[in-house]
C-alpha positions as CSV (number, residue, x, y, z in Angstrom):
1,X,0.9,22.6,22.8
2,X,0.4,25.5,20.5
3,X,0.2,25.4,17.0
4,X,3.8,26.5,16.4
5,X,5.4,25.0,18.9
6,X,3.7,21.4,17.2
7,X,5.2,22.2,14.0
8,X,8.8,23.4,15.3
9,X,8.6,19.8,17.2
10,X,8.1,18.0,14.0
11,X,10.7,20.4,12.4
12,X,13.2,19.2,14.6
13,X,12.3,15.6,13.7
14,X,12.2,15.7,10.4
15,X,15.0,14.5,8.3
16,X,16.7,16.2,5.0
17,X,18.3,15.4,1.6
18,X,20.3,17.4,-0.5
19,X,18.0,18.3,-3.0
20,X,15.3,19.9,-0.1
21,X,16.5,23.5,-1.1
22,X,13.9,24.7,1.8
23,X,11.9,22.7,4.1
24,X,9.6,23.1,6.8
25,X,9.3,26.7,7.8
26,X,7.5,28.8,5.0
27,X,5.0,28.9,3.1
28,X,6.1,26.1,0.6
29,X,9.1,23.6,0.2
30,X,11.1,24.4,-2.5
31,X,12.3,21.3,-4.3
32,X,15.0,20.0,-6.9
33,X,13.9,17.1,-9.1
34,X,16.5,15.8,-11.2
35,X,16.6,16.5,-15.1
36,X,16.1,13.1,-16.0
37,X,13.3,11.9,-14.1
38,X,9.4,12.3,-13.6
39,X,7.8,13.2,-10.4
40,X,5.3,10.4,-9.0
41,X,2.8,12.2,-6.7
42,X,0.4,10.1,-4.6
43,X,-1.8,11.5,-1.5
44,X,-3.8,8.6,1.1
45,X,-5.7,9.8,4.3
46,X,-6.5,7.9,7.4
47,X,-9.1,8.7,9.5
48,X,-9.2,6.9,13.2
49,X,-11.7,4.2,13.3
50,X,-11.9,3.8,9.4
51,X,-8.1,3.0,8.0
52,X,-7.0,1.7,11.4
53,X,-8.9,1.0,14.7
54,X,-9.2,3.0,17.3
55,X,-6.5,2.9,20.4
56,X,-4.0,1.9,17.8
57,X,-0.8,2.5,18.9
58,X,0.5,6.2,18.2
59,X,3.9,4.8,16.5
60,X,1.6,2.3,14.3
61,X,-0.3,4.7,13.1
62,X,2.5,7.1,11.6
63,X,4.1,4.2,10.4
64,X,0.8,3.1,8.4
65,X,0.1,6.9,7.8
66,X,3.3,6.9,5.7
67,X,3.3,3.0,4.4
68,X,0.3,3.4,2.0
69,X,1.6,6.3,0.0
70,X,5.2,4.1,-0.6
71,X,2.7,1.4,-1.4
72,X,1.5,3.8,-3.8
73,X,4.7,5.0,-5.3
74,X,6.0,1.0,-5.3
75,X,3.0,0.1,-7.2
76,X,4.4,3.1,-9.9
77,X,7.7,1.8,-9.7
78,X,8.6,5.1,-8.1
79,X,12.0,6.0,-6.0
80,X,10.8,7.8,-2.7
81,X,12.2,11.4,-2.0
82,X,9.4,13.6,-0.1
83,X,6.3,14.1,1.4
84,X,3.8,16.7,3.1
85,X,1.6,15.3,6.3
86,X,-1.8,17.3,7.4
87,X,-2.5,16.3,10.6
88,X,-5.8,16.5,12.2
89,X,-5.9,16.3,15.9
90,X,-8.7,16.3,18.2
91,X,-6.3,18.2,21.3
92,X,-2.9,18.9,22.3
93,X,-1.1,15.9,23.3
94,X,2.9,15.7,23.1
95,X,3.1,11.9,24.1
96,X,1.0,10.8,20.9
97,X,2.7,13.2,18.3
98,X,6.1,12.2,19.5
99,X,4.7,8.4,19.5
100,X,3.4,9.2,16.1
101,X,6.9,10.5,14.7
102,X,8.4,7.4,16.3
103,X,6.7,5.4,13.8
104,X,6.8,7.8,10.7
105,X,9.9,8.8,10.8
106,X,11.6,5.4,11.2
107,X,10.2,4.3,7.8
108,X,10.6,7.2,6.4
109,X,14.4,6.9,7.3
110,X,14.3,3.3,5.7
111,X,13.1,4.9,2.5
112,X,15.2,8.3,2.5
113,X,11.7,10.6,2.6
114,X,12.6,13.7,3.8
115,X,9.1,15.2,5.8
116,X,9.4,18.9,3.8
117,X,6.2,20.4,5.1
118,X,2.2,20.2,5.7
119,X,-0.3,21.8,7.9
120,X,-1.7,21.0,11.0
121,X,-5.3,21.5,13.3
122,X,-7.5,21.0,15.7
123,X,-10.1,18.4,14.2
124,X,-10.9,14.0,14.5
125,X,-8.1,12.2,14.1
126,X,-6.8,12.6,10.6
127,X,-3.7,11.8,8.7
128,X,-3.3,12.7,5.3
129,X,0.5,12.4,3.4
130,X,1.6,13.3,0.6
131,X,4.2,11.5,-1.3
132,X,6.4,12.3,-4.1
133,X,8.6,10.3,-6.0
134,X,10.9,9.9,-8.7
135,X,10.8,7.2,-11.8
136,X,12.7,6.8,-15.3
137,X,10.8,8.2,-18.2
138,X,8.8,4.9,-19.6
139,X,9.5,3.4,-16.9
140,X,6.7,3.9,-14.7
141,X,3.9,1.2,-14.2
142,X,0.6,1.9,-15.0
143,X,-2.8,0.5,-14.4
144,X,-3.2,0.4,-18.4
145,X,-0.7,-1.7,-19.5
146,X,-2.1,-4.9,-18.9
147,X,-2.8,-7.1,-22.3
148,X,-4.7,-10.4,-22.9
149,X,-2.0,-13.5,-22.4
150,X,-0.2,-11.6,-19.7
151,X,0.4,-13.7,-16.4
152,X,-1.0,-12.5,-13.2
153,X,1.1,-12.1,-10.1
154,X,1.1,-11.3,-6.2
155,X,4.1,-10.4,-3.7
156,X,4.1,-11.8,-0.4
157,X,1.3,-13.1,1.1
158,X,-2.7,-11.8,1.1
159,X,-5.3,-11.6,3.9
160,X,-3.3,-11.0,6.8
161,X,-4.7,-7.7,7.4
162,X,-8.2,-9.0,6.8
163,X,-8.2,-11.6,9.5
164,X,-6.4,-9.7,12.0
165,X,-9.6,-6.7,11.3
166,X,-11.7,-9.3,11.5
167,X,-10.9,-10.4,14.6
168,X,-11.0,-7.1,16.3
169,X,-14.7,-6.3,15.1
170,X,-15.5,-10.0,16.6
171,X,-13.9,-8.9,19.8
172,X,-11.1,-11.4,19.8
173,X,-7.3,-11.0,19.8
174,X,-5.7,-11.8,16.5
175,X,-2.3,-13.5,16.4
176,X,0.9,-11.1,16.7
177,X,1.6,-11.5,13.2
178,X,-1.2,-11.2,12.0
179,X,-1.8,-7.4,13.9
180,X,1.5,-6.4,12.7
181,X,0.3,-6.6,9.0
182,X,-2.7,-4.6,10.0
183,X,-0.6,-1.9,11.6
184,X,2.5,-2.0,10.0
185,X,2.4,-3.2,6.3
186,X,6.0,-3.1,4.2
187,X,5.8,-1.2,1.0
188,X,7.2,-3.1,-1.4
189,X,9.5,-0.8,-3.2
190,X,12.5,-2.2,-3.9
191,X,10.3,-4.7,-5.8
192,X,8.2,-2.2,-7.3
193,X,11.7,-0.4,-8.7
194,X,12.8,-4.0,-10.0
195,X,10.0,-4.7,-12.0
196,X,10.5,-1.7,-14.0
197,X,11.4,-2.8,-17.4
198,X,9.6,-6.2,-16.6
199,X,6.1,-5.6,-15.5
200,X,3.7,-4.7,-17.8
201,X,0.3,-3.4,-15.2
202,X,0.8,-3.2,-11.0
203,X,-1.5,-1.7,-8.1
204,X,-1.0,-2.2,-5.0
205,X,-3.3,-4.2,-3.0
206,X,-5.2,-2.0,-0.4
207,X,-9.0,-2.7,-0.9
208,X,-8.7,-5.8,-1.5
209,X,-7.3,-8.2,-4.3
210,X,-10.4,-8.1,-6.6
211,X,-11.5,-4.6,-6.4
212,X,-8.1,-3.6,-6.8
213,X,-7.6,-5.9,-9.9
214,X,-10.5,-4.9,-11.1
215,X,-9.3,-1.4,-11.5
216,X,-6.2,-2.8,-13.4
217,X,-9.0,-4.8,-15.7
218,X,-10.9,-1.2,-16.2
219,X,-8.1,1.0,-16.7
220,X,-6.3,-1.6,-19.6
221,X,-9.8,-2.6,-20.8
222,X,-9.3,-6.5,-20.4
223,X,-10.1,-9.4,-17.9
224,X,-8.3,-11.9,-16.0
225,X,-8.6,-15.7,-15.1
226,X,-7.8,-15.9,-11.1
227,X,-7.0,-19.5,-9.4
228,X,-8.0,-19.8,-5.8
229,X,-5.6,-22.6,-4.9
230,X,-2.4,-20.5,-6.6
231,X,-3.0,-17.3,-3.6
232,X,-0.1,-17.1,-1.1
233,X,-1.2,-17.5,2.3
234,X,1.4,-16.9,5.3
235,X,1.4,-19.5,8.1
236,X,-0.2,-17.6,10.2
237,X,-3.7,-17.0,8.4
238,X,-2.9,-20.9,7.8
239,X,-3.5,-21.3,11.5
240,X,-5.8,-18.7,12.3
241,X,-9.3,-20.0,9.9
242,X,-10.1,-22.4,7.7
243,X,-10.1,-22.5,4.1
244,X,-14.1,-20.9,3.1
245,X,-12.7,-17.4,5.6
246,X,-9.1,-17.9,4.5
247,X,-10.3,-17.3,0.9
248,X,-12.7,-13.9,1.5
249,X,-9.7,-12.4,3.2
250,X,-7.6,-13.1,0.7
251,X,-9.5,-11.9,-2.1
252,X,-11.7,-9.3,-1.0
253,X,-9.6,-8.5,3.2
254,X,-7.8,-5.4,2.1
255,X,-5.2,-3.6,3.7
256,X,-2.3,-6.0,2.4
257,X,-0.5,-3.4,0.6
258,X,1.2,-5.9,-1.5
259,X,1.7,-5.5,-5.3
260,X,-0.3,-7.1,-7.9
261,X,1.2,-6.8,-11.3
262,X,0.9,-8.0,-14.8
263,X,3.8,-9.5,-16.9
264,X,4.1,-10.6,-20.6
265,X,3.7,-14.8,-20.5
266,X,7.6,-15.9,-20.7
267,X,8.6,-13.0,-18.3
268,X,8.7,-15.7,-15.4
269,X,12.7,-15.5,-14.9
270,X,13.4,-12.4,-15.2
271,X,10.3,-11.8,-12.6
272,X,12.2,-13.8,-10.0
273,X,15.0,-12.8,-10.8
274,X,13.7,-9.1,-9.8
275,X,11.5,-10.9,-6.5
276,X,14.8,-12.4,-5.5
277,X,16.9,-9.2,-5.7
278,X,14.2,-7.4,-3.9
279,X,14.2,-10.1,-1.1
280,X,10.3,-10.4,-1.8
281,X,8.3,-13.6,-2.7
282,X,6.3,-13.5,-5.6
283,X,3.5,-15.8,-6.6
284,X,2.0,-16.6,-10.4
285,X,-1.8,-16.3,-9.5
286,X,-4.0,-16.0,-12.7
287,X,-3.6,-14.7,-16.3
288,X,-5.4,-11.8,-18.6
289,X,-8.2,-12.5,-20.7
290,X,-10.4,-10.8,-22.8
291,X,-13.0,-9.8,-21.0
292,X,-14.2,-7.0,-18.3
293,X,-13.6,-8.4,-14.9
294,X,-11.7,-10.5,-12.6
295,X,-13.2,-13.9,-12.2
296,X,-11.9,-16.3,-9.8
297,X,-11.2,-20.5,-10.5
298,X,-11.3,-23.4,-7.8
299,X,-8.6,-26.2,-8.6
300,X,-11.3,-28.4,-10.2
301,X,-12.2,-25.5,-12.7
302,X,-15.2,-24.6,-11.4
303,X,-15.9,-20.5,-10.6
304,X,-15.7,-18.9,-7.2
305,X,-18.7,-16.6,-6.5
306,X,-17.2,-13.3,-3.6
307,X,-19.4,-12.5,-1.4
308,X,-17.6,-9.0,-1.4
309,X,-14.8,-7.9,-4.3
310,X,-13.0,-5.9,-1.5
311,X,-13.5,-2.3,0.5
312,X,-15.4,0.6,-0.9
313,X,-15.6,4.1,1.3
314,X,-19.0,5.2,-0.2
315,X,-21.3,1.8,0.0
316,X,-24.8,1.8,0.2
317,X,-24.6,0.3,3.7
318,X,-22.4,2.8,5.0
């Protein structure tokens, strides 16, 4: 499939909005951003064998392609409009691009993305998106907004991901639900757009709990106080390990995409109040402290030494 005739097919895929002015088809998308908002503008790539394994399904991939960088904009607080896709491929195959837009394109019809452009070639398998967003003026959350006294929270449930990746390296099968978190995690926006006015700090959770908070603690120049027993675990990771592996993927697994966030101490209603309108469960997992780091609390007070804090793409062991 030629070049052209790969982007006309996505063309025809892709869906619109009424403030795309021009799409796919020139040189640039031309673009109408309200008056009274702030663009968001987040950009994630995936390369096959790193940010999902290889001989994942086409669909699961576009869907994950696309996933992250909502994560992204839900961790801001952001509204979803647009995005740009590069995609790398290594030959000309119609079955896996139109698998590929199966999966995309569904979520990005959940969400109202309209696909306005991007570029594609002849490389490894690469995804790279580009999302842009729209949020209230001061109402965007930030990495840096975290104080000492706030609580600590997590949506959903952490380690999923983790287990089911961990599993696959070992050469086993992971339970169902557990594979579907790895392949197809739910960006958490309508949670992310409640919390707006409540939350004080949020990232989203995709190297893993600690690292992640860790960049929270950096960015707002505090620490924060972590219970091990208070971490929301699904049924399934219940089932599939026992407590000493249950922990490590929880804290350090990555790939969860949930939302970790920081809220002033008496902020607990009006947090679940938010949770509950976004259909999401939220758990109360730790509070800020002075300090420079996350540090982590078994139920008898004692600390919890990681054996890894979470993902990093550039470690000496790479």
């Amino acid at each position: 499939m030629p070049e052209f005739e790969l982007i006309e097919r996505i063309r025809a895929r892709a869906g619109g909005r009424d403030d795309v002015v021009l799409g796919i088809g020139d040189d640039a998308a031309l673009l109408r951003v309200p008056p009274d908002r702030q663009l968001v503008v987040a950009m994630d790539t995936l390369n096959d064998g790193v940010h999902f394994p290889r001989g994942t399904a086409a669909a699961d991939v576009g869907w994950k392609a696309l996933a992250v960088n909502l994560s992204d904009l839900a961790a801001m607080g952001a509204e979803p409009a647009w995005c740009t896709l590069s995609l790398s491929l290594p030959a000309s195959d119609d079955g896996w691009v139109d698998g590929f837009l199966d999966g995309f394109l569904k979520l990005a019809t959940a969400h109202r993305v309209a696909l306005v452009g991007g570029d594609t070639t002849r490389g490894p398998l690469s995804i790279c998106v580009t999302m842009h967003g729209l949020v209230e003026p001061g109402r965007a959350l930030r990495r840096d907004a975290a104080r000492a006294g706030d609580a600590v929270w997590a949506s959903g449930s952490l380690g999923d991901a983790g287990a089911a990746l961990a599993l696959l390296d070992a050469g086993a099968t992971p339970p169902a639900a557990l594979r579907e978190r790895l392949d197809r995690p739910t960006p958490r926006i309508a949670l992310g757009r409640a919390l707006g006015g409540v939350a004080a700090a949020a990232i989203d959770v995709s190297d893993g709990l600690l690292a992640d908070l860790d960049h929270v603690c950096a960015a707002s120049g505090v620490g924060m106080r972590i219970a091990l027993d208070a971490l929301p675990a699904s049924d399934a990771l219940l089932a599939a390990c026992d407590a000493a592996a249950r922990t490590g993927f929880q804290t350090g697994g990555g790939d969860d995409y949930e939302l970790a966030f920081t809220t002033p101490p008496d902020a607990d209603a009006a947090v679940r109040a938010a949770a509950l309108g976004a259909g999401v469960a939220v758990t109360r997992i730790g509070e800020v402290v002075t300090g420079e780091r996350v540090r982590l609390f078994d139920d008898s007070g004692r600390e919890w030494m990681p054996t890894a804090r979470g993902y990093a793409h550039f470690a000496a062991n790479d």
